[in-house]
C-alpha positions in Angstrom: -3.7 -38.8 41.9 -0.2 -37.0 42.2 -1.3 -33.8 40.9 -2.8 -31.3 42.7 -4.3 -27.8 41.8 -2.9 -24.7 44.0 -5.2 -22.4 45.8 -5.1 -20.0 48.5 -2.8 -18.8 51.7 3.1 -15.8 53.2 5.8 -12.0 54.3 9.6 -11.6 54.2 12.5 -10.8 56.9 14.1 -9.9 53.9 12.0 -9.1 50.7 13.9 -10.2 47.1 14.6 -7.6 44.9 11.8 -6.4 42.5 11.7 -6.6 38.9 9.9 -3.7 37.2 6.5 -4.1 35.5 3.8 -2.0 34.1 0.4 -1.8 36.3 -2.2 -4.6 35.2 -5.1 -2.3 35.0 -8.7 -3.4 35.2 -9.1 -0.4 32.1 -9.8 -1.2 28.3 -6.6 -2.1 26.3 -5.4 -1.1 23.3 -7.3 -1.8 20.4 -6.0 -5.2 19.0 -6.7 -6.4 15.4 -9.1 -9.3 14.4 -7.0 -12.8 14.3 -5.3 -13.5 11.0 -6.8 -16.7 10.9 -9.4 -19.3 12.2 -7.7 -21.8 14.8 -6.7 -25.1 13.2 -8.3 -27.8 15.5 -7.2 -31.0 15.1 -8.5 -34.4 17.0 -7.0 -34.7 20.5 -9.8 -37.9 21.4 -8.7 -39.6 24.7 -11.1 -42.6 25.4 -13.1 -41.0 27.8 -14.0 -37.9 25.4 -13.8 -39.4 21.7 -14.8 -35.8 20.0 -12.3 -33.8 22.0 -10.1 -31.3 19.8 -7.5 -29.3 20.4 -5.6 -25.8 18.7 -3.2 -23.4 20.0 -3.5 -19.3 20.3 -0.7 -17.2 20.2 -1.9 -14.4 22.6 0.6 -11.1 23.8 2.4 -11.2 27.0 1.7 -8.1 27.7 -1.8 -7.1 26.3 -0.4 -3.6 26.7 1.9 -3.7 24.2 -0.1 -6.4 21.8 2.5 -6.2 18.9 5.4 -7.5 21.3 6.3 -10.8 22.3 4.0 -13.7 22.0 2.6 -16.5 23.9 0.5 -19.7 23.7 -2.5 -20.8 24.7 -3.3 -24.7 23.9 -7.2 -24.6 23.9 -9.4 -27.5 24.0 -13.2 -28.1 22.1 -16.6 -30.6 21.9 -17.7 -29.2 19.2 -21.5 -29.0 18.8 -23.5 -30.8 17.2 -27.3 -29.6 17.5 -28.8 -27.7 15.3 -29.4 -25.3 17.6 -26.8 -23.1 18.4 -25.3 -21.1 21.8 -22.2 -20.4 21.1 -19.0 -20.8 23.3 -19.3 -22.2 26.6 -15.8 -21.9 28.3 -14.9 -23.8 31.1 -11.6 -23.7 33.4 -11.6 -25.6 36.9 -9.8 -23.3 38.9 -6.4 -23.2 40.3 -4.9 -21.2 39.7 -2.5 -23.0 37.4 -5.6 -25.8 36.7 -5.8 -27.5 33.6 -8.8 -27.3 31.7 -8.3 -29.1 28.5 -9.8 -32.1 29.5 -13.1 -30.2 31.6 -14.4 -29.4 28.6 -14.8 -33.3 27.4 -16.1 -34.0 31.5 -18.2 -31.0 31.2 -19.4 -31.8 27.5 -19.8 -35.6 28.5 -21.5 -34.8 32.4 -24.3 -32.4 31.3 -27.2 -34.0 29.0 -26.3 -34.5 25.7 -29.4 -32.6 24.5 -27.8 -29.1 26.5 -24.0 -29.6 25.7 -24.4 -30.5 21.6 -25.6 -27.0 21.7 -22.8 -25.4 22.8 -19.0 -25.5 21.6 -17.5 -26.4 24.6 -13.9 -25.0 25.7 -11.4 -25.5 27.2 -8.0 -23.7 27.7 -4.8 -23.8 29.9 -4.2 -20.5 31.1 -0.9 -18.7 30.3 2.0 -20.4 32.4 -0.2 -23.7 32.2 0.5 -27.3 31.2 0.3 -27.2 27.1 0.3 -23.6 26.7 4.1 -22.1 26.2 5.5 -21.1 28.3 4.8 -23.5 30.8 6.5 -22.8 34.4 8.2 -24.9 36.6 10.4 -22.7 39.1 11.8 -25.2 41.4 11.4 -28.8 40.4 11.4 -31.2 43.5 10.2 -28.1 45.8 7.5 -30.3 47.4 10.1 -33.6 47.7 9.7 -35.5 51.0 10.4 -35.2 53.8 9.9 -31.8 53.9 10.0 -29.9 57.3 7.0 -30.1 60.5 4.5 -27.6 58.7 4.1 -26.2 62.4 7.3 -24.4 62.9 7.5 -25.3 66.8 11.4 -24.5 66.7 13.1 -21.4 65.5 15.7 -23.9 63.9 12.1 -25.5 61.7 10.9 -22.0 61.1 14.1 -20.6 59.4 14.2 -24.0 57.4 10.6 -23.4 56.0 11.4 -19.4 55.5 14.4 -20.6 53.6 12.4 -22.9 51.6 10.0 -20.1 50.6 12.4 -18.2 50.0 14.6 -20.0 47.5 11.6 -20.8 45.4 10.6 -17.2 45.1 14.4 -16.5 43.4 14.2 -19.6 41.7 11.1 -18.4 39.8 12.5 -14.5 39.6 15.8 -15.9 38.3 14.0 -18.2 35.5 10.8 -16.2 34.5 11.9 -12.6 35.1 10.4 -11.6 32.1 7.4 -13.6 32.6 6.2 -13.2 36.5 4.9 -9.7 35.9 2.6 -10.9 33.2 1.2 -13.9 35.3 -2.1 -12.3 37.1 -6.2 -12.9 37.1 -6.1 -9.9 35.0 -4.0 -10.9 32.5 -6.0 -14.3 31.8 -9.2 -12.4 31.6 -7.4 -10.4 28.7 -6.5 -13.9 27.6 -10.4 -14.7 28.0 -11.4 -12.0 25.8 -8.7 -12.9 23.4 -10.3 -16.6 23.0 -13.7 -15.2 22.3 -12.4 -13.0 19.3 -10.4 -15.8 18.0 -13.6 -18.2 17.6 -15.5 -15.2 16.3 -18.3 -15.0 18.8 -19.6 -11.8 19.9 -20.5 -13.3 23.4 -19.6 -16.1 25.3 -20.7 -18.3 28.0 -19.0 -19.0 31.1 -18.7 -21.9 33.7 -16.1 -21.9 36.1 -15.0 -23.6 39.2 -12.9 -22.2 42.2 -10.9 -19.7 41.4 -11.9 -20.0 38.0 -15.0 -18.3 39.8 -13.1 -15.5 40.3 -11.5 -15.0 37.1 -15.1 -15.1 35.6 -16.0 -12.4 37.8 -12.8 -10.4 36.2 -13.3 -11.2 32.7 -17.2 -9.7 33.2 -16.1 -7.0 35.1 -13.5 -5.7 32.1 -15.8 -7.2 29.4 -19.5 -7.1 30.8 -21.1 -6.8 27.6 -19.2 -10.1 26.2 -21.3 -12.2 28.8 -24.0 -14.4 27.6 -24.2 -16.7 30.8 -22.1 -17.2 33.3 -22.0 -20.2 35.9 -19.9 -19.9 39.1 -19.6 -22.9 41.5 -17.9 -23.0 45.2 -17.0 -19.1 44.8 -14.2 -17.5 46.1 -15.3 -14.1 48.3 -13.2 -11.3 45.8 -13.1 -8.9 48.8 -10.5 -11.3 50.7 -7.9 -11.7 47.9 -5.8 -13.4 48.8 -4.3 -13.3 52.3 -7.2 -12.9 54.1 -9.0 -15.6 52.5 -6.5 -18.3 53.2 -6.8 -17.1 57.0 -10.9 -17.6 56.9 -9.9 -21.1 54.8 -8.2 -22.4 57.4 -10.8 -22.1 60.1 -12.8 -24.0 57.2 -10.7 -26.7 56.5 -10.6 -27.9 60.3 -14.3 -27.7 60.6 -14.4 -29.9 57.4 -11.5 -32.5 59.0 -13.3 -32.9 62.2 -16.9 -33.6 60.5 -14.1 -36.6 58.5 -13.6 -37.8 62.0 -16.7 -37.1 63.6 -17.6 -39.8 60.3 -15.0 -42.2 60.9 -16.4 -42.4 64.7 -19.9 -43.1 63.5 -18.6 -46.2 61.6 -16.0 -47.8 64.1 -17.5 -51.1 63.6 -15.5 -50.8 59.7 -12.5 -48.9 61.3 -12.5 -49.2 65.4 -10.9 -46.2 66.0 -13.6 -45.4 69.1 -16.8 -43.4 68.8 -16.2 -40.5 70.6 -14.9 -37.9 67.3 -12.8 -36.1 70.1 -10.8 -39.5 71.1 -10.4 -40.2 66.9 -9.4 -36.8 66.6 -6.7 -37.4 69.6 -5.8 -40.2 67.6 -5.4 -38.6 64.3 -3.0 -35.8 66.0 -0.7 -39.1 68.2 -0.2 -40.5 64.3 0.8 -36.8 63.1 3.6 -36.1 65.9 4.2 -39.9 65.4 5.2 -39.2 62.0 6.9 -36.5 62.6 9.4 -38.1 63.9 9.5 -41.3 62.2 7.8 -40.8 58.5 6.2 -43.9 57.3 8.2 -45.3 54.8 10.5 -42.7 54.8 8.1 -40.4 52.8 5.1 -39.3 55.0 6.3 -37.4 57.5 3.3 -34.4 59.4 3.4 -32.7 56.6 2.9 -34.9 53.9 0.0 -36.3 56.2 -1.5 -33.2 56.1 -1.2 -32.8 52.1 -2.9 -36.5 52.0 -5.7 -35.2 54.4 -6.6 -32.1 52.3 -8.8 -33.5 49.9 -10.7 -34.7 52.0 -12.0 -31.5 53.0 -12.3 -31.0 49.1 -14.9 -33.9 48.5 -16.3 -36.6 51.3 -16.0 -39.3 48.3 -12.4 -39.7 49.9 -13.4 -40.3 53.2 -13.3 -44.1 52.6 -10.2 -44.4 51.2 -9.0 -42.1 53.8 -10.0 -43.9 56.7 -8.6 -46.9 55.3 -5.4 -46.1 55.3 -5.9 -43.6 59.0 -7.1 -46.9 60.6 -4.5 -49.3 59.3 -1.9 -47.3 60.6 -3.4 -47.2 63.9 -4.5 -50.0 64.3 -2.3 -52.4 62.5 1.3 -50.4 62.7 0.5 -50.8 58.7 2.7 -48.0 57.2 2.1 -49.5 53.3 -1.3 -48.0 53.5 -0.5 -44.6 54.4 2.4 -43.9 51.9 -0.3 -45.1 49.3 -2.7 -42.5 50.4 0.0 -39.7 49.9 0.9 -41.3 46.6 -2.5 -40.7 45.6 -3.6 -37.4 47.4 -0.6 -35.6 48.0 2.8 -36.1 46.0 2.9 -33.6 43.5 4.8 -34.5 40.3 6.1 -32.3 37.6 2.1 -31.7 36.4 1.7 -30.6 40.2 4.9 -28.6 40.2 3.5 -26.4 37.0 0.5 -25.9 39.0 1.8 -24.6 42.3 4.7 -22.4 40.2 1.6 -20.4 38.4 -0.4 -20.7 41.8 2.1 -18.7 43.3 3.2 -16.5 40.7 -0.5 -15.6 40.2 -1.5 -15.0 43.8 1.6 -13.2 44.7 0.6 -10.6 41.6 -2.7 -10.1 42.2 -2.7 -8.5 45.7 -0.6 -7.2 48.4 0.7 -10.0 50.7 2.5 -8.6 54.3 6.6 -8.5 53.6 7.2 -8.7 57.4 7.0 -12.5 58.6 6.5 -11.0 62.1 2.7 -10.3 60.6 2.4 -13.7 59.3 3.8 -15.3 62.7 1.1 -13.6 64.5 -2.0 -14.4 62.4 -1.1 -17.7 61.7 -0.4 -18.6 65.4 -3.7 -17.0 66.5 -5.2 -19.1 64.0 -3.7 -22.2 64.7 -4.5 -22.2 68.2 -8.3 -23.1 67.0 -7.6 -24.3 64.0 -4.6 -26.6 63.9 -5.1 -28.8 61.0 -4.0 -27.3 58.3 -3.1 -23.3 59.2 0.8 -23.7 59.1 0.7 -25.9 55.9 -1.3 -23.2 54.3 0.9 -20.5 55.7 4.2 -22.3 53.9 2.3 -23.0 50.9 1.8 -19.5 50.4 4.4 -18.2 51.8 7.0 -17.5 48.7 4.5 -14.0 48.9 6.7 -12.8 51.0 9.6 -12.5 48.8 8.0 -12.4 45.8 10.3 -10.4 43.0 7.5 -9.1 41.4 5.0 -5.9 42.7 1.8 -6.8 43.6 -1.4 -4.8 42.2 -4.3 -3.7 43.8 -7.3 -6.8 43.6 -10.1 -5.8 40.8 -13.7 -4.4 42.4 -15.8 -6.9 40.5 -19.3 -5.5 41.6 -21.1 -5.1 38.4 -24.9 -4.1 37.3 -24.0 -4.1 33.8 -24.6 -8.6 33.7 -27.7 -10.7 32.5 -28.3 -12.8 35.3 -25.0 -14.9 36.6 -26.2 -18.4 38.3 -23.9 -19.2 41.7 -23.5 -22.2 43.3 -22.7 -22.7 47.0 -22.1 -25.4 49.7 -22.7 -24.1 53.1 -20.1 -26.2 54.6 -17.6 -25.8 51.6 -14.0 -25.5 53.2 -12.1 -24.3 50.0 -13.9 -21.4 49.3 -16.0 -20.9 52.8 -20.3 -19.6 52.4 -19.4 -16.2 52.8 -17.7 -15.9 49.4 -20.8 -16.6 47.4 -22.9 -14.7 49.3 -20.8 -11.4 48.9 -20.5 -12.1 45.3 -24.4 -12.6 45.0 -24.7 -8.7 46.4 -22.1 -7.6 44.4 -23.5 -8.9 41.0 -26.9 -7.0 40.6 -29.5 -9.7 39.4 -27.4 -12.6 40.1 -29.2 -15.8 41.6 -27.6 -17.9 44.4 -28.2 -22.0 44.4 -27.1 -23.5 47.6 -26.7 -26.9 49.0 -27.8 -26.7 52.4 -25.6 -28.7 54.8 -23.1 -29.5 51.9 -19.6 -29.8 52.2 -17.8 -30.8 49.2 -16.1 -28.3 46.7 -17.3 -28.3 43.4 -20.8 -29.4 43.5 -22.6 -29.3 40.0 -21.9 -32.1 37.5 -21.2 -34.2 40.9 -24.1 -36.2 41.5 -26.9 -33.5 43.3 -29.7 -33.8 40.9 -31.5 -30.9 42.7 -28.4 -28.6 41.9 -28.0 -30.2 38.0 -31.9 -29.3 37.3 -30.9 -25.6 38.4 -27.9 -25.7 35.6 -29.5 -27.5 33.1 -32.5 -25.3 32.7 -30.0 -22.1 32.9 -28.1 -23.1 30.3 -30.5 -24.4 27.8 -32.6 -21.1 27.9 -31.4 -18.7 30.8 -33.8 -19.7 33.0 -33.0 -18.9 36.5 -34.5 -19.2 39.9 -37.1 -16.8 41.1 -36.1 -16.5 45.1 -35.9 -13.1 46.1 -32.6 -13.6 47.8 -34.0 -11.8 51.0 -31.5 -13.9 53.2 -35.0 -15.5 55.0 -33.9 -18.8 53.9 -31.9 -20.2 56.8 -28.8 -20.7 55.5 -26.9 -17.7 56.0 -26.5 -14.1 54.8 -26.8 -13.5 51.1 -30.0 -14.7 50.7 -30.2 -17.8 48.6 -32.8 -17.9 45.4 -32.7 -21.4 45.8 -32.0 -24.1 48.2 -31.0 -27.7 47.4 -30.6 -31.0 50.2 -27.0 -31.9 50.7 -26.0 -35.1 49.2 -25.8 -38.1 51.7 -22.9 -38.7 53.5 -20.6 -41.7 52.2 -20.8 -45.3 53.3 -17.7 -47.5 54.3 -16.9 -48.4 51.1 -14.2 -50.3 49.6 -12.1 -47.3 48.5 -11.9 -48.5 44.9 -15.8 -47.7 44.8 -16.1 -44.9 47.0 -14.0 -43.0 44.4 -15.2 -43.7 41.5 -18.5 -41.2 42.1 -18.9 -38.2 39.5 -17.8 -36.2 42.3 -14.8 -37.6 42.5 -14.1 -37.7 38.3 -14.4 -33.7 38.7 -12.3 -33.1 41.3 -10.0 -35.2 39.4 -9.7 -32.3 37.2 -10.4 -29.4 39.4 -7.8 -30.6 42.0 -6.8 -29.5 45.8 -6.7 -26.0 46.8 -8.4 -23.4 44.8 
């Protein structure tokens, strides 16, 4: 895979200039008019999804003004085929900047074919995104190896990521001045809404994953009574946007490494990197400064190790391939394996590029990030000291927030007791989007029901293999039926108080890699990608 999906984690010495931009207000727009026409679908079929087609929406850039300038939206549809009939179900896989055309033929294709063939299921790329128009790139070969230590132990590696940062900030304000202050959560709910009129339904239904979580919560917070059902899976806590939840992230993420090498110690018959999970992890951090200074291959330096090691504290269906490659290196002086780990995990092509440029542009938009690096020096250093693995990678990834050109608006209050019941989903050990998320959102949504996976730790957990989970969706979505916990918080997995509680999936075995990832978990996070 050489595409990943952005998600959360940056402040300036200097802050860009800003470009002027009207409020995005969580209000009700201006009355728009009905579309002029129905979308034109045509067939899009790829060989996994045969029934797959695709149209285009023209949508405003500004839904302020909704007679000015225009942009598109390429959607995606399985169309339904039952004679009974549900309406829309949209889908998006997070980001932001994910793709969702092709979730809607995995989601379509991964639920029973009784439940999905009575639904319209859609798909869209969000403005900025892939096949809509326009479709970002600010700074093409931004992510280019061998990029600088991620931990800036130097003042002399610290200016070079700060400059870094900051020339992709002005590359984006130079190229998509007119564009960035269009590009927030708020926006694409409008863009939501704007979906639902053009395929003429008076409600829709809802299933997102990731972020896509909480541009579901923003979209039913401006539009509460265009709900029908709404799904949210591996939530992100809306009270944290953004720079605070990249800060709780981190902590996350190295729980979710060391339980990889706690695993890898458990099986050192297959890899024989010890069995103590503190000497593998002593290991792992002797190949990181070891790379540092000579990159394997001349490509995977510490932080493009890091960027390889991510997903695997996305989905455990990578440990295998993972440890593969972590143990021929060590063991073997085998750099070949290694460079084919990053070419699979982390390089980022031009796909990946479009992602991280509406990642950014996105983030930065929705909420106030700190504009003096002195702030961000301190918290991430605090943090790092306890959790090293991937707090300065984070910090950079996020870090063109600090010069952003654009203003940043105040995050939307998505509490709401205006909702028929919203079904979340939850892994307690969930790195990407940490417990504490979902179980804010549950008391935030009046009557919403919380489905957790109890020792879990992958991101992304319906449609992935946990039957227990699936039974929970299935029977929401082919009537509204929905757990009937009280959510009292007496069921022993944390605060929020689950309605539901399902066993964690098993663990992986040592697999060849080629098998290990070819699990449903892995297909989906195929398409919902690395960092929310």
């Amino acid at each position: 895979m050489t595409r990943r999906a952005a998600v959360l984690c940056g402040a300036a010495v200097v802050a860009a200039g800003t470009l002027t931009a009207a409020p995005a207000r969580a209000g009700t727009p201006r009355p728009v008019p009905a579309p002029a026409a129905p979308l034109a679908w045509t067939k899009c079929a790829t060989a996994a999804y045969p029934t797959l087609e695709c149209a285009s929406l023209k949508v405003p850039l500004d839904h302020a003004t909704p007679d000015g300038r225009q942009i598109t939206l390429a959607l995606s549809r399985v169309p339904h085929t039952a004679e009974t009939y549900q309406g829309p179900l949209l889908v998006n896989p997070g980001g932001p900047g994910g793709s969702g055309l092709t979730l809607a033929g995995f989601v379509a294709s991964a639920l029973p074919e009784a439940v999905a063939a009575q639904y319209d299921v859609i798909g869209f790329d969000p403005r900025g995104v892939g096949r809509s128009e326009p479709a970002l790139n600010c700074a093409p070969g931004h992510f280019a190896p061998v990029r600088p230590d991620s931990v800036p132990g130097t003042p002399t590696v610290e200016a070079a990521g700060l400059t870094r940062a900051r020339s992709f900030a002005q590359a984006c304000g130079r190229k998509y001045a007119d564009v960035l202050p269009h590009l927030h959560t708020v926006a694409a709910a409008r863009d939501v809404d704007r979906i639902r009129r053009a395929l003429g339904a008076e409600r829709i239904s809802y299933f997102g994953y990731s972020y896509g979580t909480y541009l579901g919560a923003v979209y039913a917070r401006l539009y509460p009574q265009r709900v029908r059902r709404a799904v949210l899976d591996s939530v992100v806590d809306p009270t944290g946007v953004w720079y605070e939840n990249n800060l709780t992230q981190d902590r996350a993420f190295n729980d979710r490494h060391r339980a990889f090498l706690a695993w890898v110690a458990r099986h050192d018959r297959t890899y024989r990197l010890g069995t103590d999970p503190e000497k593998v992890e002593e290991t792992w951090y002797a190949m990181r400064a070891a790379l540092a200074s000579r990159p394997a291959g001349g490509t995977v330096g510490a932080a493009e190790l890091e960027d390889t090691f991510l997903p695997g504290g996305y989905h455990h269906g990578y440990w295998p391939f993972l440890a593969e490659a972590f143990a021929a290196y060590v063991n073997d002086q085998d750099t070949e394996a290694l460079v084919e780990a990053y070419e699979e995990f982390g390089a980022v092509d031009a796909a990946g590029e479009n992602t991280y440029s509406v990642y950014v542009s996105v983030q930065c938009r929705d909420a106030r990030w700190p504009r003096d690096w002195r702030r961000w020096r301190a918290d991430n250093w605090a943090v790092h000291a306890e959790a090293p693995f991937m707090t300065w990678n984070n910090a950079w990834y996020n870090a063109p927030c600090a010069f952003w050109p654009v203003g940043a608006e105040r995050p939307v209050r998505v509490a709401n007791d205006r909702l028929p019941p919203v079904l979340l989903f939850q892994a307690t050990g969930d790195a990407a989007t940490p417990y504490r998320g979902a179980a804010r959102l549950h008391r935030l949504l009046r009557g919403s029901r919380l489905v957790v996976e109890d020792g879990g730790g992958n991101h992304g957990i319906t449609l992935s293999g946990n039957a227990c989970l699936d039974r929970h969706l299935v029977a929401y979505l082919t009537d509204g039926t929905v757990p009937r916990g009280d959510g009292d918080g007496d069921d022993g997995v944390g605060d929020g108080g689950a309605d539901a509680v399902c066993a964690a999936l098993p663990e992986p075995e040592p697999l060849p890699a080629e098998r290990a990832m070819a699990t449903s978990g892995a297909a989906l996070h195929r398409l919902i990608g690395f960092r929310p």
